[in-house]
C-alpha positions as CSV (number, residue, x, y, z in Angstrom):
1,X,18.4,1.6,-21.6
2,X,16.5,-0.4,-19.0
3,X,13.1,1.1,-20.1
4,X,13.4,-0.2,-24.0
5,X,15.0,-3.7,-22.3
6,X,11.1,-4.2,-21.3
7,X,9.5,-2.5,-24.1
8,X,8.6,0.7,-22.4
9,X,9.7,4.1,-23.5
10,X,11.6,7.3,-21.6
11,X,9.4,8.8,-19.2
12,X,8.8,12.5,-20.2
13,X,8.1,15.1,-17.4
14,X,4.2,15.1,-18.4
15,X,4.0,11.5,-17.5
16,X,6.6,12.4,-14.1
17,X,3.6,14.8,-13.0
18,X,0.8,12.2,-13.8
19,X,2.2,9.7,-12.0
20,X,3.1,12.3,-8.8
21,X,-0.8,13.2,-9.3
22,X,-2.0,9.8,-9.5
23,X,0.3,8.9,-6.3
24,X,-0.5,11.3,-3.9
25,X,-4.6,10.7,-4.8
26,X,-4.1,7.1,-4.1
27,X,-2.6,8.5,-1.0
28,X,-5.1,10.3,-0.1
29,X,-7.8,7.7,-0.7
30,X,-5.8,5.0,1.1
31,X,-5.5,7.5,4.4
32,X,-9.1,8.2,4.3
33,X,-9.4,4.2,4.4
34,X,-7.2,3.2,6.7
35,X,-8.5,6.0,9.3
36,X,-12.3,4.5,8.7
37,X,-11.1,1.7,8.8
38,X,-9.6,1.9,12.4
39,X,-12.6,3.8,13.4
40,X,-14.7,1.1,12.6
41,X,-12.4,-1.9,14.3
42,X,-12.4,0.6,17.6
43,X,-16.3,0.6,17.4
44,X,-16.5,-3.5,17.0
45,X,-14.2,-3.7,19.8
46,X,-16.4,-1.2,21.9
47,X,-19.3,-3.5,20.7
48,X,-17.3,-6.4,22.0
49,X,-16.3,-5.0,25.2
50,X,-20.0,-4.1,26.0
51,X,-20.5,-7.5,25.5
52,X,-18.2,-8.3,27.7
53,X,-19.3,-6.1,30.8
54,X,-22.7,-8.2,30.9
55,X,-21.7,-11.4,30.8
56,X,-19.0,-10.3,33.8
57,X,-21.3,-8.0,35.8
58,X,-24.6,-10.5,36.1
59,X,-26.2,-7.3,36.9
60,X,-29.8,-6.6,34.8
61,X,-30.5,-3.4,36.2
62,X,-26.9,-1.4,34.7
63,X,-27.7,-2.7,31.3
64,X,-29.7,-0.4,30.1
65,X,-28.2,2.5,30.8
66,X,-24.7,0.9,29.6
67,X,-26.2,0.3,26.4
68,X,-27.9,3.6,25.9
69,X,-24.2,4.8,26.7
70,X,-22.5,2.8,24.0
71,X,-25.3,3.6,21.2
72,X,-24.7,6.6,21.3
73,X,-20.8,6.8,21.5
74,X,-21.4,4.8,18.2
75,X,-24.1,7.1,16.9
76,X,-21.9,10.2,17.3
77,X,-18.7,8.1,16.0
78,X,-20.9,6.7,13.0
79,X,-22.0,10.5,12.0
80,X,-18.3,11.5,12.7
81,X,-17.7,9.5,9.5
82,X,-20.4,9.3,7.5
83,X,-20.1,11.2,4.7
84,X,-15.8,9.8,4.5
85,X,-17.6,6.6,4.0
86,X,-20.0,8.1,1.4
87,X,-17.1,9.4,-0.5
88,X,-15.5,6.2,-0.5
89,X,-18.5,4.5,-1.8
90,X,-18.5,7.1,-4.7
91,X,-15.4,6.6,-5.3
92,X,-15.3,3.1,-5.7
93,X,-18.5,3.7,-7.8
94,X,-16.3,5.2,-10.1
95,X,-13.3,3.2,-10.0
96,X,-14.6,-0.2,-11.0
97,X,-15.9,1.2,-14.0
98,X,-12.8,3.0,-15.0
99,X,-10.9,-0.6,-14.2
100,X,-12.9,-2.3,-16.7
101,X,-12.3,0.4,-19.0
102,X,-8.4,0.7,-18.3
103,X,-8.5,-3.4,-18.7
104,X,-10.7,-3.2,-22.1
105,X,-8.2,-0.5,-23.4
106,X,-4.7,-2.3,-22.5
107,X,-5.7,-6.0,-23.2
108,X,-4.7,-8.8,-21.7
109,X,-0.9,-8.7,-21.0
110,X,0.7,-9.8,-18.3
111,X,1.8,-5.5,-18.8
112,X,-1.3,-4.3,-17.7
113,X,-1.4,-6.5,-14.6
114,X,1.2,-4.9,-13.5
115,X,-0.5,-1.2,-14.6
116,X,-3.8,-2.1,-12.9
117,X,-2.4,-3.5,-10.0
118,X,-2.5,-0.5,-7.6
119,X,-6.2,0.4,-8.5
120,X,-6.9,-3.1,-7.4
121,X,-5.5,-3.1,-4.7
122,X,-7.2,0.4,-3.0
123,X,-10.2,-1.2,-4.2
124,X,-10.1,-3.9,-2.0
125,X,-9.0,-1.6,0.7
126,X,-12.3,0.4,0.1
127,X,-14.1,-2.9,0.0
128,X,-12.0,-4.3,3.5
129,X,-13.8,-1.0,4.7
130,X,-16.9,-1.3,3.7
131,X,-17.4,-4.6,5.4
132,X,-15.7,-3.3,8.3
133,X,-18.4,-1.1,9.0
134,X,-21.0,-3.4,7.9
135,X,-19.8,-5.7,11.2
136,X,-20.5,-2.9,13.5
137,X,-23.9,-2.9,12.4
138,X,-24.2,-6.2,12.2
139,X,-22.9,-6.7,15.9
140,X,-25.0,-4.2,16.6
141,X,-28.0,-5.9,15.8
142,X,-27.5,-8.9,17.7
């Protein structure tokens, strides 16, 4: 069969059901990053569009006000998803480790690449995120 061609064996149901498991938590973890993630490019771009209103305005005396306005749309959106961005944090906490692990246990083969390969990749995602909302604040702060 085309499984022993590339030296891997039948899949049993067990492993059918671990892999439906494993898929629909990377699912999950993945939507919860995209959705932060677009919450967090909305509030640079609110950032950006504040920005934008001052320098077209010329008007001192609204600026205040307009950015008292946009603090705290970004206060409430920043609460809206704080603790999502908590549990992304902890759960990158724990997946680097477990990569290591899943790289120490399957070697070096161009096999486990392949294996290891969609944890790495939601990792970055989480990291994309991370630093997504790390620019807000940073925008914020000049």
């Amino acid at each position: 069969s085309a499984f022993h061609d590339v030296g891997l064996s039948v899949p049993s149901f067990g492993s059918a059901i671990h892999c439906l498991c494993l898929s629909m938590q990377s699912g999950v973890i993945l939507c919860l990053t995209f959705s932060i993630g677009y919450v967090c490019r909305t509030l640079t771009l609110v950032v950006d569009l504040f920005c934008c209103d001052v320098l077209d305005t010329f008007q001192l005396t609204e600026v205040p006000h307009a950015w008292n306005v946009t603090q705290a749309v970004l206060r409430k959106a920043s609460t809206s998803i704080e603790l999502c961005l908590v549990t992304l944090c902890v759960t990158l906490a724990f997946a680097i480790p477990l990569l290591l692990v899943d790289v120490q246990a399957f070697g070096g083969k161009m096999r486990t690449v392949l294996i290891l390969l969609p944890g790495f990749i939601i990792t970055c995602g989480v990291f994309y995120v991370l630093l997504l909302a790390a620019l807000v604040s940073e925008k914020c702060a000049r």
